[in-house]
Every structure is written in C-alpha cells, then in structure tokens.
matplotlib code that plots the C-alpha trace (Angstrom):
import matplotlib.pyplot as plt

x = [0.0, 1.3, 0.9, 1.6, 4.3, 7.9, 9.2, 10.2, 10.3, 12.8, 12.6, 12.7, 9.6, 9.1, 9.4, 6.8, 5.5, 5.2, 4.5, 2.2, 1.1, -2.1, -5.5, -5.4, -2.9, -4.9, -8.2, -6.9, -5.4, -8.3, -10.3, -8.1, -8.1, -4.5, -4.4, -3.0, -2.6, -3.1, -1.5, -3.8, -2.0, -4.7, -3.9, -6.7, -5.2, -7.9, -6.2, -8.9, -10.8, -8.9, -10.1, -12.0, -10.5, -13.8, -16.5, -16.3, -16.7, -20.0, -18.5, -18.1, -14.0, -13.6, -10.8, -9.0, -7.2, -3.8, -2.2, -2.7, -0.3, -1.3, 1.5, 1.1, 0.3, -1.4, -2.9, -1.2, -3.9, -2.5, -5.3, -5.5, -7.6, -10.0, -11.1]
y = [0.0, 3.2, 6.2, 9.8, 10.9, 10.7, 7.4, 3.9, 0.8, -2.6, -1.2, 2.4, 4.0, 7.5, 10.3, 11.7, 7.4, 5.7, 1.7, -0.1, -2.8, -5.0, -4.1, -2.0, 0.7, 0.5, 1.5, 4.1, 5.5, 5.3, 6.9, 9.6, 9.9, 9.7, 6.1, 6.5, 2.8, -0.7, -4.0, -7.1, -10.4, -13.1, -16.5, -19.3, -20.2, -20.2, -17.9, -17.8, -14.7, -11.5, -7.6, -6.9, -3.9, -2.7, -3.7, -0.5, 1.9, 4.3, 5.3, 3.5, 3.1, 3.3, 0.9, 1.0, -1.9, -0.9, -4.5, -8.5, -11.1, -15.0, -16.7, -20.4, -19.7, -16.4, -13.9, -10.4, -6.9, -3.2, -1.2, 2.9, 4.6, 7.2, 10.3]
z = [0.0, -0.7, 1.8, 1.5, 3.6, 3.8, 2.2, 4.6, 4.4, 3.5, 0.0, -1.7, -2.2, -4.6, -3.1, -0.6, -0.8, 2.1, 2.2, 5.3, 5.3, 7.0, 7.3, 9.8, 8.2, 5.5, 7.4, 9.0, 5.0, 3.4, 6.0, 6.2, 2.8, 2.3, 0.6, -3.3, -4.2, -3.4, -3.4, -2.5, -2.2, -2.5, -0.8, -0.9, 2.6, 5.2, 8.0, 10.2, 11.4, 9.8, 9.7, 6.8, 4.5, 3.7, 6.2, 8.6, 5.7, 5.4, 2.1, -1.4, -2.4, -5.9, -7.4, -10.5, -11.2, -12.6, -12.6, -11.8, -11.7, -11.4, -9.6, -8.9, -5.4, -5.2, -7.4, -6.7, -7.5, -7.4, -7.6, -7.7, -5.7, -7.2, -5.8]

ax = plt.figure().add_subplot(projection="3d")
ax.plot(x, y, z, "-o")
ax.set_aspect("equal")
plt.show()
C-alpha cells in the first residue's frame, strides 16, 4: 500500500510514498483519505478470522485496477484509488 508521507520501508519507495502494510494501516489510510494505491496479495489459505478492509466503511471506495499477476500460489492486484 502506498501512503503519502515521507518514504520507509525494506525497499525504496518514490518520493513523498510511504508503504504499510495490513488491514489496519490500510483502514486508517483510506479513512483519512491519504491512501493513493493498493496492493492485494490473494492466498486461498484459510487464516482464520482476519479484519476486513472494507467492512467498517460508510463510504463507497472506488478501485482501479492498474495491474494482476497470477503466480502459482497467489494472485497479486495493485489497484488505484479514485477520488
């Protein structure tokens, strides 16, 4: 996921990008408003009970999806958000 703010992380981000990562950080972005894009690692491994990206939301997020990749194991989404 990619954050506004100053740039972190294991790997380098673009200027003024910021990388989080879980559900949680995500939330918290969206809601704020400050969430640019997306990267969504699907793994059809039951994990038990997670938090759901979406569920708290009042408002309707708008994805575009700007790339997929279908690995053998997992199926990897970035998605833009639009304002």
């Amino acid at each position: 996921m990619r954050g506004r703010g100053p740039g972190r992380g294991r790997r380098p981000c673009r200027r003024g990008a910021r990388r989080e990562h879980g559900a949680s950080a995500a939330h918290a972005l969206l809601q704020a408003g400050q969430l640019d894009e997306m990267e969504i690692h699907l793994v059809p491994v039951p994990l038990g009970g997670g938090r759901r990206l979406f569920e708290d939301r009042t408002d309707r997020v708008e994805l575009e999806l700007v790339r997929r990749l279908d690995g053998r194991d997992a199926t990897h989404l970035r998605h833009r958000v639009r304002r």
